[in-house]
C-alpha positions as CSV (number, residue, x, y, z in Angstrom):
1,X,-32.3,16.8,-37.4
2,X,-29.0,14.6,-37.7
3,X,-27.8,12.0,-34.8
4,X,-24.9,15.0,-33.6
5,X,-27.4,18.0,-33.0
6,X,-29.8,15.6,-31.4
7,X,-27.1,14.3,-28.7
8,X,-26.0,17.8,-28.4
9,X,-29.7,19.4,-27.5
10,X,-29.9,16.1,-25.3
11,X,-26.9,16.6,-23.3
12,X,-27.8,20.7,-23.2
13,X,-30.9,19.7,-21.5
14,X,-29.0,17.6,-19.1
15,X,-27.1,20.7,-17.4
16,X,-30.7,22.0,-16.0
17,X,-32.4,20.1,-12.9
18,X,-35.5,20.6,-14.6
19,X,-38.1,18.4,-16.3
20,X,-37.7,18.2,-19.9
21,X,-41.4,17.3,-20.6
22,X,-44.0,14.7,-17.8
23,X,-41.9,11.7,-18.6
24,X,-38.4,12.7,-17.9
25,X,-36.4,14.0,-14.9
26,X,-32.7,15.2,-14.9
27,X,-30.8,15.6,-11.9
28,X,-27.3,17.6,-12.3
29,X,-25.7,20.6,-10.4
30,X,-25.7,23.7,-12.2
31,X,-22.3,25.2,-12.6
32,X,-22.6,27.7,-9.3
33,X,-23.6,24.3,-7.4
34,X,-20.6,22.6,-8.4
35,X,-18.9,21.2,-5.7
36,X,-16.4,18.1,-5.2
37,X,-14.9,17.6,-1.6
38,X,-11.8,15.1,-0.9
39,X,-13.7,13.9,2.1
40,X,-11.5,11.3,3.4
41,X,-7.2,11.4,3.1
42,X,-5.8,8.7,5.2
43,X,-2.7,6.1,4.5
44,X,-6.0,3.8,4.3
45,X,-8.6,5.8,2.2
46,X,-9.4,8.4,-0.2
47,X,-12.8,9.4,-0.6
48,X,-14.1,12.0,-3.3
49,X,-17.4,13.1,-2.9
50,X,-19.7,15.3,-4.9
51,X,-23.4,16.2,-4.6
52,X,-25.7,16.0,-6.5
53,X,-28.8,18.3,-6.0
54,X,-32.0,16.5,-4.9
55,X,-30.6,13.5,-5.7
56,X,-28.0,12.4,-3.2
57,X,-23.8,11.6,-3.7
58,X,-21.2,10.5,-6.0
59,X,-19.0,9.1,-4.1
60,X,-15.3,8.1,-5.8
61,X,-13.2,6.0,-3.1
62,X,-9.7,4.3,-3.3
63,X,-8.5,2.0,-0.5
64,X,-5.2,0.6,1.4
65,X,-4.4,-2.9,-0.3
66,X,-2.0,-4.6,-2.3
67,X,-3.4,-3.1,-5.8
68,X,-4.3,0.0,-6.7
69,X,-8.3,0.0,-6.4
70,X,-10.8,2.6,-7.4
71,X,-15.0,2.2,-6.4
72,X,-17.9,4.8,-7.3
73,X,-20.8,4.5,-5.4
74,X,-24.2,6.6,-6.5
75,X,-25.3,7.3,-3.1
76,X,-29.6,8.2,-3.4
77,X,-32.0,9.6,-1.4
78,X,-34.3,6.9,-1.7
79,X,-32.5,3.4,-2.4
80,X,-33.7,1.5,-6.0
81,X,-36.8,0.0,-5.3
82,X,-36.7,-2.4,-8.0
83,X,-33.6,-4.1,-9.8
84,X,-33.0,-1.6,-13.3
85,X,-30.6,-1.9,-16.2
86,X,-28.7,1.3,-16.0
87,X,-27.2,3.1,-19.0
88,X,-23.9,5.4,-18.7
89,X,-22.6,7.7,-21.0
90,X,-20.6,10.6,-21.1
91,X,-22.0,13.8,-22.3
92,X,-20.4,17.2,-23.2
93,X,-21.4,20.2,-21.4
94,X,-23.8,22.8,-23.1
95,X,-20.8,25.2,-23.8
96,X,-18.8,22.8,-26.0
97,X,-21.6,22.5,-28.5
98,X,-20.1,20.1,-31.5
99,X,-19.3,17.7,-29.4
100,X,-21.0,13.9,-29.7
101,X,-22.0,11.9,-26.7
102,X,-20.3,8.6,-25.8
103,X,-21.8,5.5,-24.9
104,X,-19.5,4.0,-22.2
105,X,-21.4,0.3,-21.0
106,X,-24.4,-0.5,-19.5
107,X,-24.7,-1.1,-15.9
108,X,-27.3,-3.0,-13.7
109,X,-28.2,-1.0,-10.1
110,X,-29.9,-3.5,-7.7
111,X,-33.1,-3.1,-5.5
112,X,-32.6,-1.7,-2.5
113,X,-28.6,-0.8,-2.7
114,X,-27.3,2.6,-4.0
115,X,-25.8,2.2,-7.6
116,X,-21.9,0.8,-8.0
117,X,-19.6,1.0,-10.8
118,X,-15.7,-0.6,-9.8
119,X,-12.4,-1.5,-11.6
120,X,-12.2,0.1,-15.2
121,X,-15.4,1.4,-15.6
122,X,-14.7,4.0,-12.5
123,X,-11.3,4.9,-13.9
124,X,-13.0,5.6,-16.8
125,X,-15.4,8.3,-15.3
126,X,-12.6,10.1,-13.5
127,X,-10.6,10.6,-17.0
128,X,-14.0,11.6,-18.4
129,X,-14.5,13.9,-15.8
130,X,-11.1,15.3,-15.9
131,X,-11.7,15.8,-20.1
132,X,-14.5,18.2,-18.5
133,X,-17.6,15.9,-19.4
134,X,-20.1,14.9,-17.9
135,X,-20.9,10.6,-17.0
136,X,-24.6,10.3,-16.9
137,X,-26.8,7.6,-15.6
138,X,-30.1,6.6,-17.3
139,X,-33.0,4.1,-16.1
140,X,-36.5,4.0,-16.4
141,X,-37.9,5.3,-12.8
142,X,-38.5,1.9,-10.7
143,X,-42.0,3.5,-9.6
144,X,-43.1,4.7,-12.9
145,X,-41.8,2.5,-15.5
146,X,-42.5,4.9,-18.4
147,X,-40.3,7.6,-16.8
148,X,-37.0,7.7,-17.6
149,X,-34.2,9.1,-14.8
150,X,-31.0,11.0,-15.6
151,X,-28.1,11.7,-13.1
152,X,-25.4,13.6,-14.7
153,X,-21.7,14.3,-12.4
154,X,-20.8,17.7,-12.9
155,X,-17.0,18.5,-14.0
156,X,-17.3,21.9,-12.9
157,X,-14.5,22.7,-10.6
158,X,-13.2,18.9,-10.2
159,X,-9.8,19.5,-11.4
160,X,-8.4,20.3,-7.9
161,X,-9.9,18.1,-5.6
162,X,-9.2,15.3,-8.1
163,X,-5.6,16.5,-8.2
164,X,-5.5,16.0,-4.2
165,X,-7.4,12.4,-4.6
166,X,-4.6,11.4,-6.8
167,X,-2.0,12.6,-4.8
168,X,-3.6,10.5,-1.5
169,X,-3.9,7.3,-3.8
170,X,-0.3,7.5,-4.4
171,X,0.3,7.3,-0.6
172,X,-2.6,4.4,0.7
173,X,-0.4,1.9,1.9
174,X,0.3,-1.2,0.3
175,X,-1.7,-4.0,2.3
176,X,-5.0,-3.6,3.7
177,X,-6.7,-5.6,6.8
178,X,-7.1,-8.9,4.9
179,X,-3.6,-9.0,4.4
180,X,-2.3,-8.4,8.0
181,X,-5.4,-9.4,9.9
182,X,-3.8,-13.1,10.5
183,X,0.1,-13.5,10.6
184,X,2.2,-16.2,11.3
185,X,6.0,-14.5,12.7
186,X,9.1,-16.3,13.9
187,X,12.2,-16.1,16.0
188,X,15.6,-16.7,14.5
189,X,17.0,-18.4,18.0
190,X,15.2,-20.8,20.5
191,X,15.8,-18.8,23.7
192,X,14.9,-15.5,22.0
193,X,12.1,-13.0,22.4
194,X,13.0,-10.8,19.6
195,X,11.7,-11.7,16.2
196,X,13.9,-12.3,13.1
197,X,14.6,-9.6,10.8
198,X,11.3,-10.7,8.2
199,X,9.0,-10.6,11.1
200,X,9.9,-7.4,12.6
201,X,9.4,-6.2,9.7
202,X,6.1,-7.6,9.1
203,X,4.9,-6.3,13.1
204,X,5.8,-3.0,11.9
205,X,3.6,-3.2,9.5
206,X,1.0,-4.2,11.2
207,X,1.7,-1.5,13.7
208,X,1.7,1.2,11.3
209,X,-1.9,-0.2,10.1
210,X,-3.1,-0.2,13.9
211,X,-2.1,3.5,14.4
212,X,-4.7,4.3,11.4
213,X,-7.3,2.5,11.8
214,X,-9.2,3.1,15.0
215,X,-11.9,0.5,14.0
216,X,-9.4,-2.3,15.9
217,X,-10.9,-3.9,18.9
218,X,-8.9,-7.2,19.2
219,X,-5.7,-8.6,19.1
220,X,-5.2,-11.4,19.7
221,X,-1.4,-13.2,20.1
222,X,-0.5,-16.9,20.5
223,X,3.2,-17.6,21.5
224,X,5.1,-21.0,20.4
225,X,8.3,-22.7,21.3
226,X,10.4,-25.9,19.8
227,X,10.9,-28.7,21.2
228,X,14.5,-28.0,22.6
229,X,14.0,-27.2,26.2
230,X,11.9,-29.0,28.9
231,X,8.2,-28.6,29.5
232,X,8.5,-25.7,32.1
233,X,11.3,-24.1,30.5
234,X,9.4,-23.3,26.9
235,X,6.2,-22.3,28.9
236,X,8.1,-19.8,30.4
237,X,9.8,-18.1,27.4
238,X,6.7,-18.6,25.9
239,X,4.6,-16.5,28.0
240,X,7.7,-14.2,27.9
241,X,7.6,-13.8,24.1
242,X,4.0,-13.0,24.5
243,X,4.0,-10.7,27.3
244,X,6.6,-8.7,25.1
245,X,4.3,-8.5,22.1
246,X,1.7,-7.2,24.6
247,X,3.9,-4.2,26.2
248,X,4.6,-3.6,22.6
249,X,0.9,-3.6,21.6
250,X,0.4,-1.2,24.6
251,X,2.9,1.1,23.2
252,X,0.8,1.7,20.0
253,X,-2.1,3.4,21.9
254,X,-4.5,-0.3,22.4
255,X,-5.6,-0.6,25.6
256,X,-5.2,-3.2,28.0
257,X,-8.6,-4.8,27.4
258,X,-8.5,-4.9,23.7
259,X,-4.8,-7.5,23.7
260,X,-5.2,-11.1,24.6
261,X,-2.0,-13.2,24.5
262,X,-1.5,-16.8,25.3
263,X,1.9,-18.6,25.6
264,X,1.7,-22.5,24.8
265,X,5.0,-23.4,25.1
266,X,6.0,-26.2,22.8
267,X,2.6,-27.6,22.7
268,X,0.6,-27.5,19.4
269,X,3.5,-28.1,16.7
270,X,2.9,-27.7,13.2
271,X,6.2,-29.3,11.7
272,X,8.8,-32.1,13.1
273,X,10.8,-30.9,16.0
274,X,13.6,-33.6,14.9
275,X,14.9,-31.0,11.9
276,X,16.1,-27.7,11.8
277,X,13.5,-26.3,9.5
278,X,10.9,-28.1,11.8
279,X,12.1,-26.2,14.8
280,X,12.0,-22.7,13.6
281,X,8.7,-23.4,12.2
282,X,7.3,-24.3,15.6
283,X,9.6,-21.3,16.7
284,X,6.3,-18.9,16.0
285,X,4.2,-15.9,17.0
286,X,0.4,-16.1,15.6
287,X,-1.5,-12.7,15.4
288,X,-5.0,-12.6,14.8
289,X,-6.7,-8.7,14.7
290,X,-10.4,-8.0,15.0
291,X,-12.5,-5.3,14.1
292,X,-15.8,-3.7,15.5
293,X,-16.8,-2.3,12.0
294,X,-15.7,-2.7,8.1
295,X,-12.8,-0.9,7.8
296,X,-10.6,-1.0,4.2
């Protein structure tokens, strides 16, 4: 038997959820269990999901940050009990007989964690998929070392619900909670309570992230002033900027409980009030956000 029949009566095998012989078992939806579900379409996550029979989820999931990000996630049952090098490659299906196998890298899936694949190596399984094959993990079984494991994804009817994960990648916005969760803003004039152009540009942005995500239980604002105006004076337009940012927070749908702002006047400087640069750097807004749970 040459090395192209025997991949091809390996990956045929592979399309039953049936044991091969005592020593192997293969898990992979038949064609009429076939399902793959856009689970999650949000401006901060997309989430493709597809089970796998007696065996748990794949789980393909792109979130809101500065660079376009894919993760894969192999959700089980019953979490690795022992740390296992993990082999992946992608097999054709049983009706394109001809075609070879291909070896795409070898993985490692830790004790106790479901299995993870990121950066290239996801992108990789989604173009595989989409050429109609099939990516397949292999490990020896952590409770029966001389057993081997096989989880193939199915590419039966993934066209379309990929289409519709692409299509909510292309509109996760561009910053996730890391890059809003602390922000330094500032005000063009001393006497002001409206921010400069940059800033309210930045708040926006941070209000368009707050409307998403519901995970936010804390925000926290810290009002500044120069150096210009007397003690009492910059408290007072301090604690006015601040009680601004907190009507505005209101406005978004937090409640009262959830905002804490503090005006400190001109106390707490972080540059020389003697220049010009100095005072609009003191001239400053601090916003810190806090979450109950991960969010992306």
């Amino acid at each position: 038997m040459n090395k192209q029949v025997a991949l091809y009566l390996g990956a045929a095998i592979m399309m039953t959820p049936c044991f091969a012989n005592a020593f192997e078992m293969h898990y992979v939806a038949k064609p009429e269990q076939s399902t793959w579900t856009l689970a999650t379409d949000t401006p901060l996550e997309c989430r493709l999901i597809h089970t796998i029979p007696n065996f748990g989820d794949a789980e393909f999931s792109s979130h809101a940050g500065k660079k376009i990000n894919l993760d894969f996630e192999l959700k089980m049952l019953r979490p690795m009990g022992e740390t296992r090098d993990v082999s992946l490659v992608s097999l054709p299906p049983a009706w394109r007989p001809g075609e070879s196998a291909d070896r795409l890298t070898t993985l490692k899936f830790f004790k106790q964690f479901d299995g993870y694949v990121g950066g290239q190596t996801a992108w990789t399984m989604l173009s595989e998929l989409e050429k109609g094959r099939y990516p397949t993990f292999s490990y020896n079984e952590w409770q029966s070392s001389d057993k081997r494991i096989e989880i193939g994804l199915s590419s039966v009817l993934f066209q379309q619900p990929y289409n519709a994960f692409n299509t909510c990648i292309s509109k996760l916005l561009p910053y996730g909670f890391e890059d809003i969760s602390f922000t330094i803003l500032h005000y063009d004039q001393g006497d002001s309570i409206e921010l400069n152009k940059a800033s309210q540009k930045r708040l926006a942005q941070i209000a368009e992230y707050i409307r998403y995500n519901k995970d936010i239980d804390l925000v926290l604002v810290a009002t500044y002033t120069d150096s210009m105006d007397t003690k009492d004076v910059s408290q007072d337009l301090s604690e006015k900027r601040a009680e601004s940012l907190r009507k505005y927070f209101e406005s978004l749908g937090l409640a009262q409980d959830r905002i804490q702002v503090e005006g400190y006047g001109k106390r707490r400087p972080v540059a020389d009030n003697a220049s010009p640069i100095g005072k609009q750097k003191n001239r400053r807004v601090v916003i810190s956000l806090g979450r109950s749970e991960m969010y992306y």
